[in-house]
C-alpha positions as CSV (number, residue, x, y, z in Angstrom):
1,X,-1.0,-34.6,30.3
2,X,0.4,-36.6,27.4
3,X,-1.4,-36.7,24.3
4,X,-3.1,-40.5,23.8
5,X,-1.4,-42.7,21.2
6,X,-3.1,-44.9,18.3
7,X,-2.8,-48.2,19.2
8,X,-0.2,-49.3,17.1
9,X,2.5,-46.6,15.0
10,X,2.4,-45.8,11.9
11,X,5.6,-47.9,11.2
12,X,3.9,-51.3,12.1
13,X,5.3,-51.3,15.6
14,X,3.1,-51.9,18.7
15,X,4.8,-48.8,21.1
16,X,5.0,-49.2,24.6
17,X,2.5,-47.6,26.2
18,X,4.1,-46.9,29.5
19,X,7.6,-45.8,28.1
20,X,8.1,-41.9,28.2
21,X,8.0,-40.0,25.0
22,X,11.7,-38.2,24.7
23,X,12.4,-34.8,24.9
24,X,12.3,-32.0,22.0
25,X,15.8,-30.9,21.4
26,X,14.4,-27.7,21.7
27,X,12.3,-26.8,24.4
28,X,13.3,-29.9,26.5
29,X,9.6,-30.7,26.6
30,X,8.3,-34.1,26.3
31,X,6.6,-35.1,22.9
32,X,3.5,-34.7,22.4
33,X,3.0,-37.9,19.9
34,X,5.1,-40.5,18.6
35,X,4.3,-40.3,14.8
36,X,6.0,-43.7,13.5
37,X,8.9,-45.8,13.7
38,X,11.2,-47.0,11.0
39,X,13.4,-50.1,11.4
40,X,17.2,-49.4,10.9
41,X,17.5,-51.7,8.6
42,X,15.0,-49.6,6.2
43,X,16.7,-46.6,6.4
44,X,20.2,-48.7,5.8
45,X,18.6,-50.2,2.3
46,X,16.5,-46.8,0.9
47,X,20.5,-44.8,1.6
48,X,22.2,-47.6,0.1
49,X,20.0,-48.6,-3.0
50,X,18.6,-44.9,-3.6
51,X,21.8,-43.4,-2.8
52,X,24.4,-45.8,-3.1
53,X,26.2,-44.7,0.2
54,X,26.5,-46.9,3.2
55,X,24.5,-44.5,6.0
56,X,26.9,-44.3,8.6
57,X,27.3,-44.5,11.9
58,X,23.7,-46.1,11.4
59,X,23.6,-49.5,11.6
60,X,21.8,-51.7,9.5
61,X,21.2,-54.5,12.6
62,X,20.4,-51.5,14.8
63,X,17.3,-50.3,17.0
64,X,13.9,-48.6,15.4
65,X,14.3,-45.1,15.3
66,X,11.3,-43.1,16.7
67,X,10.1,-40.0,14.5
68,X,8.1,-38.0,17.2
69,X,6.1,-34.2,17.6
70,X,7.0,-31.8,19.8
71,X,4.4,-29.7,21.3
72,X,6.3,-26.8,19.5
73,X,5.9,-28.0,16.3
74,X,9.1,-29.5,15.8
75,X,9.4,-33.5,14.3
76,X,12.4,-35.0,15.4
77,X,13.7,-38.7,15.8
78,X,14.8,-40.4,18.2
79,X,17.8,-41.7,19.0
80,X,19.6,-38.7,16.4
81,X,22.4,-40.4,14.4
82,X,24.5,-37.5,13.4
83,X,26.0,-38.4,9.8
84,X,30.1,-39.0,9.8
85,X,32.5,-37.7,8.4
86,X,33.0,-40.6,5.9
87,X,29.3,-40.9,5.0
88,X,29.2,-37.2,4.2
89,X,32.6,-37.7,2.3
90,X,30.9,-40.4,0.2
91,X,28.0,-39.1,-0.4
92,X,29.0,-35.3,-1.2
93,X,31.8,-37.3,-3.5
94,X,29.0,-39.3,-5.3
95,X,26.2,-36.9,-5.5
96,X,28.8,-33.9,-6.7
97,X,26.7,-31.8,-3.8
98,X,28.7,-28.5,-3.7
99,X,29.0,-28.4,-7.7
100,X,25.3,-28.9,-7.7
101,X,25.0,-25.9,-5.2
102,X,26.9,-23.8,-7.4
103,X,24.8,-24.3,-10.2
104,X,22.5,-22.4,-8.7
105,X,23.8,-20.4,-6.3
106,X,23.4,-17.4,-8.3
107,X,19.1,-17.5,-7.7
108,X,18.7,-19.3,-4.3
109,X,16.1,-17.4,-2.7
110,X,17.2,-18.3,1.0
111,X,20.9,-16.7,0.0
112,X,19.1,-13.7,-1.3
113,X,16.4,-13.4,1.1
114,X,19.7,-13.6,4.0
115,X,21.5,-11.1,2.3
116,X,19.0,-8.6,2.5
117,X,19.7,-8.3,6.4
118,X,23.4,-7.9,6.0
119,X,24.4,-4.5,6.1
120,X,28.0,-3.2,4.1
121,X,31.2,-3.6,6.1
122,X,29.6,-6.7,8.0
123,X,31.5,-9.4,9.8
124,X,29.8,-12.4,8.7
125,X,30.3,-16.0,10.0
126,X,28.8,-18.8,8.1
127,X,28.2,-22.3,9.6
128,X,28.0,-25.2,7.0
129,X,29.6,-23.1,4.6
130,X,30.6,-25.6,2.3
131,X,32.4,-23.5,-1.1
132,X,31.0,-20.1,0.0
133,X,28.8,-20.0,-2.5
134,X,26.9,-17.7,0.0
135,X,29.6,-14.8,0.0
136,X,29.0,-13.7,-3.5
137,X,25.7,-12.2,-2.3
138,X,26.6,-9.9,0.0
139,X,26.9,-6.1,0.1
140,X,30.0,-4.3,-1.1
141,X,32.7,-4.3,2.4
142,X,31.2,-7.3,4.3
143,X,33.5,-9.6,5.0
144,X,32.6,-13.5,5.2
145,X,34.4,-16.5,7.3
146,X,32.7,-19.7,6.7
147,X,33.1,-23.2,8.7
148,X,32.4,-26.6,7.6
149,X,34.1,-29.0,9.5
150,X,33.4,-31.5,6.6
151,X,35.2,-28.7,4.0
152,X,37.4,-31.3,2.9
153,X,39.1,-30.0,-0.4
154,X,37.8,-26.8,0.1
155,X,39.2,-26.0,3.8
156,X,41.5,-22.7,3.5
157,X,39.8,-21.6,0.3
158,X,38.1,-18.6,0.3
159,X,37.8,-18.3,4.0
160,X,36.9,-21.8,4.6
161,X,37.9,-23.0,8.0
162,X,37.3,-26.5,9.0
163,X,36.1,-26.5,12.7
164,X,33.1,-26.7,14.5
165,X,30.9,-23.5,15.8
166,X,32.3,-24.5,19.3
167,X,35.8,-24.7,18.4
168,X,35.4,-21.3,16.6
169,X,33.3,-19.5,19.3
170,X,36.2,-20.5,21.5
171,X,38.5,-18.3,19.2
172,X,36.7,-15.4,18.3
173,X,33.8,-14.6,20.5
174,X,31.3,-11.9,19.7
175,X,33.5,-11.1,16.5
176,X,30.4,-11.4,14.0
177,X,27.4,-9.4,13.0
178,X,25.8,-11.7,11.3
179,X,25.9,-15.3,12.0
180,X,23.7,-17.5,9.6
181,X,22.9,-21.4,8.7
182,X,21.4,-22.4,5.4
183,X,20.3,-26.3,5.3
184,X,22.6,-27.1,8.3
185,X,20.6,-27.0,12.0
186,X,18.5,-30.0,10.4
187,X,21.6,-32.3,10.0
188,X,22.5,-32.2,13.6
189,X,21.4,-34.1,17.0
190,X,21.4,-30.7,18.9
191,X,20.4,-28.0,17.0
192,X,19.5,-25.7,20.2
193,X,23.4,-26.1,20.9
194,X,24.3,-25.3,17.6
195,X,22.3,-22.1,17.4
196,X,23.7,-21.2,21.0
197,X,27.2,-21.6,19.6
198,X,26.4,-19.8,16.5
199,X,25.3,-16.7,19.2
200,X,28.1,-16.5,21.3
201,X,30.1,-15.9,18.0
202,X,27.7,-12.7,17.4
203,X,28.1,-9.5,19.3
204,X,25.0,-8.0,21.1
205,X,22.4,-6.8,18.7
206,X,23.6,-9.1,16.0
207,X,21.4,-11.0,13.6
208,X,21.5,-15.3,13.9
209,X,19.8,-16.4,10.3
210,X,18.7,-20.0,10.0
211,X,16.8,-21.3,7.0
212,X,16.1,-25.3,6.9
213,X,13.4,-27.7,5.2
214,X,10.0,-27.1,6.0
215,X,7.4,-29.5,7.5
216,X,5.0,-30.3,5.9
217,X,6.4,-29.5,2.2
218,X,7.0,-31.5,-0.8
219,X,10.1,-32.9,0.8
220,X,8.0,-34.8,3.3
221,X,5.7,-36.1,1.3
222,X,8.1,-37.8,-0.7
223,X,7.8,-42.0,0.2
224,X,10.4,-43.6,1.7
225,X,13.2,-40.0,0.7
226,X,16.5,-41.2,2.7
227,X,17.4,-37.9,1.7
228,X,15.1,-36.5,4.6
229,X,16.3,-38.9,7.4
230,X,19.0,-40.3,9.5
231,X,21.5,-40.0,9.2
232,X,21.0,-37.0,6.9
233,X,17.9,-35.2,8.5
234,X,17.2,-35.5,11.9
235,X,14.5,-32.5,12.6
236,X,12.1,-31.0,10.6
237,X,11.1,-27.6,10.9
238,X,8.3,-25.0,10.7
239,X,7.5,-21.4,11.9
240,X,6.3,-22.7,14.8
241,X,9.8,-24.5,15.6
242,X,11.8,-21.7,14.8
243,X,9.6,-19.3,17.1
244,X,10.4,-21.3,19.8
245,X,13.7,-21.9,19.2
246,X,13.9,-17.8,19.2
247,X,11.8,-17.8,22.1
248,X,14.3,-20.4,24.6
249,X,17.5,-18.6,23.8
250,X,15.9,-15.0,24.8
251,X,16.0,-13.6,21.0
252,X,14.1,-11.0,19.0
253,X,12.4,-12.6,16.2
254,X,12.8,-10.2,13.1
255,X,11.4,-12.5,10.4
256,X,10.2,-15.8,11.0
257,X,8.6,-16.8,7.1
258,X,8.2,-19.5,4.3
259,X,10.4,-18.9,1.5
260,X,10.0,-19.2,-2.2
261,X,10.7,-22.7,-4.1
262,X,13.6,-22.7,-6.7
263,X,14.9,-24.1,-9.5
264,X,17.3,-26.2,-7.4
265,X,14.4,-27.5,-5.8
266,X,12.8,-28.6,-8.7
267,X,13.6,-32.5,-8.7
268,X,11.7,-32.9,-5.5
269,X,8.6,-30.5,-6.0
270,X,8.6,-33.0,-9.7
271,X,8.7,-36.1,-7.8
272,X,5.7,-35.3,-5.3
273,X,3.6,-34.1,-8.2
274,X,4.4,-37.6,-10.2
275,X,4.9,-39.7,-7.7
276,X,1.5,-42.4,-7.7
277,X,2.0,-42.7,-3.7
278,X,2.2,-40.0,-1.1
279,X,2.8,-39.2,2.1
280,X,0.1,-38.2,4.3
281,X,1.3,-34.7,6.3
282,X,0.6,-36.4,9.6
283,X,2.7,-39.4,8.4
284,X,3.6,-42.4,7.6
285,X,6.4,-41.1,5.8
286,X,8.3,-44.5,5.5
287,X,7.3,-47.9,4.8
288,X,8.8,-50.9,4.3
289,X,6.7,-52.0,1.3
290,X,7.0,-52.8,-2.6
291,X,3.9,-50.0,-3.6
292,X,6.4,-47.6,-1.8
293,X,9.4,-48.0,-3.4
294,X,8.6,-48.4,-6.7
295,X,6.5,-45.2,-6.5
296,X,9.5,-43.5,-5.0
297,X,11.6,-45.1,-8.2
298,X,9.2,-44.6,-10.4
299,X,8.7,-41.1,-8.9
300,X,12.1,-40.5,-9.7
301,X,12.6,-41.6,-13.0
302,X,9.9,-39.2,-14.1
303,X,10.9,-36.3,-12.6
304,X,14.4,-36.2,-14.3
305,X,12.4,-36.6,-17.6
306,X,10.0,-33.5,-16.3
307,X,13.0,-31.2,-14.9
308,X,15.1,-31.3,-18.0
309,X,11.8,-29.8,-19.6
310,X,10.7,-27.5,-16.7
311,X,13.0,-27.2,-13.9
312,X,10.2,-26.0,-11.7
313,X,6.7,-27.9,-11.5
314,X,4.0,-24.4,-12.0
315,X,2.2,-24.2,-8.9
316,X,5.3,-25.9,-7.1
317,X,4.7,-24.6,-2.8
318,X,7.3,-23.3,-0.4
319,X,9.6,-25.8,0.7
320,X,12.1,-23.8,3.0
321,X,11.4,-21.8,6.4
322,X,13.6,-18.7,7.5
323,X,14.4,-17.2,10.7
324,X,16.1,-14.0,11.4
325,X,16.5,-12.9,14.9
326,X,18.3,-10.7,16.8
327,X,20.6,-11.0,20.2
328,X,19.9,-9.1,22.9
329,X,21.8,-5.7,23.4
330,X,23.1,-5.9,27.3
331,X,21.2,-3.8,29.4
């Protein structure tokens, strides 16, 4: 039985009642609650005037978007507007994304915490692997292939080949012991698909590694961050998510866990901590109103000033969530 609805959203919009809630991209289960919904032309104005990058393909004349809980744990919206690959191209181009990566690829705990499970002399595929700035970390004899098929400048360089997982599982299947995902299943609309093509590039008893943004976390509590919705972010994860995730494509979890914050982090856990309006954990998490987005400016503006003193806020709470889990050996 479906889970009773408030009256109206918590994005202002009176749902209809008798419409069926729409499926978790995971499980295939209905929702369990619709949590708000944001109008597209909010979404189009934070990307644009906190970003300065036009959100495509979503339109700014287009339908609400529905931000909904699955009975696993998993938020999601609905309809899921993958990012292009011209937004992407703008806003990496803008934002200097993969330079900002390597500025601190060196202590990212969710590169270190994956490299622990790599063993020397593994074949090791990563999806989303923008400049390889994940290579460095593994053991002595493993040998890395990334994918991004948004590589752009960097497609050919160090092992950077610009396809999809589909398009590469195709080539090479089972060729991998490790197959892993850092900050990449919650950019797409199927992320059960994307893990399943991630595992047919992995031979029996391999390892699939996935680390995304945890809900809830600083990140969500954020007003009105475009950085944490569509086209950008189109699931939010917890333990709870990834389990069953593990759990529908028949895998061994070996470590489901929260993982440290870092430096990298450090604008965002700033901005919750200054920021004079928050989001509640059950939501809203965008509104269309002035209190909003000046606290979110405002938010801003102080946190740059509190980084360049201390990069990390003391106190500041896990932000990421892990999985590691294994595929089955054939019997």
């Amino acid at each position: 039985m479906r889970a009773p609805e408030a009256r109206r959203d918590a994005g202002g919009a009176a749902p209809d009642a008798g419409a069926p809630l729409p499926a978790c991209p995971i499980t295939g289960e209905p929702a369990v609650a619709r949590v708000q919904t944001v109008s597209a032309r909010l979404l189009h104005d934070l990307w644009r005037y906190s970003h300065g990058v036009a959100p495509t393909p979503l339109r700014r004349d287009g339908a609400r978007i529905g931000l909904y809980r699955s009975p696993c744990g998993l938020m999601f919206f609905h309809p899921r507007l993958e990012g292009d690959a011209e937004f992407y191209g703008r806003f990496y181009r803008r934002w200097r994304v993969h330079a900002r990566i390597g500025r601190f690829a060196a202590e990212r705990v969710e590169y270190l915490a994956a490299a622990a499970h790599v063993r020397p002399g593994d074949r090791v595929l990563e999806v989303g692997a923008g400049s390889a700035h994940f290579a460095p970390h593994l053991p002595p004899g493993a040998r890395h292939v990334g994918l991004d098929p948004h590589a752009g400048e960097y497609a050919g360089a160090e092992g950077i080949l610009a396809e999809t997982v589909e398009e590469h599982a195709a080539r090479r299947p089972e060729a991998y012991d490790v197959a892993c995902a850092f900050q990449v299943i919650e950019h797409v609309a199927e992320p059960r698909a994307l893990a399943a093509g991630m595992l047919r590039c992995l031979r029996p008893g391999g390892l699939l590694i996935l680390v995304a943004p945890l809900w809830p976390s600083a990140i969500t509590r954020v007003p009105n961050f475009a950085l944490n919705a569509p086209p950008h972010h189109l699931t939010w994860w917890s333990e709870r998510a990834f389990a069953a995730l593990a759990r529908v494509l028949g895998l061994e979890p070996v470590a489901i866990e929260r993982l440290p914050p870092t430096p990298h982090q450090g604008l965002i856990h700033w901005m919750e901590r200054l920021s004079p309006v928050l989001a509640r954990d059950e939501g809203p998490y965008f509104r269309p109103r002035w209190r909003w987005h000046l606290g979110l400016a405002g938010a801003y503006l102080m946190a740059r000033l509190a980084y360049a003193v201390r990069p990390l806020p003391r106190g500041a709470t896990p932000m990421d969530v892990m999985l590691v889990a294994r595929k089955p050996v054939r019997g």
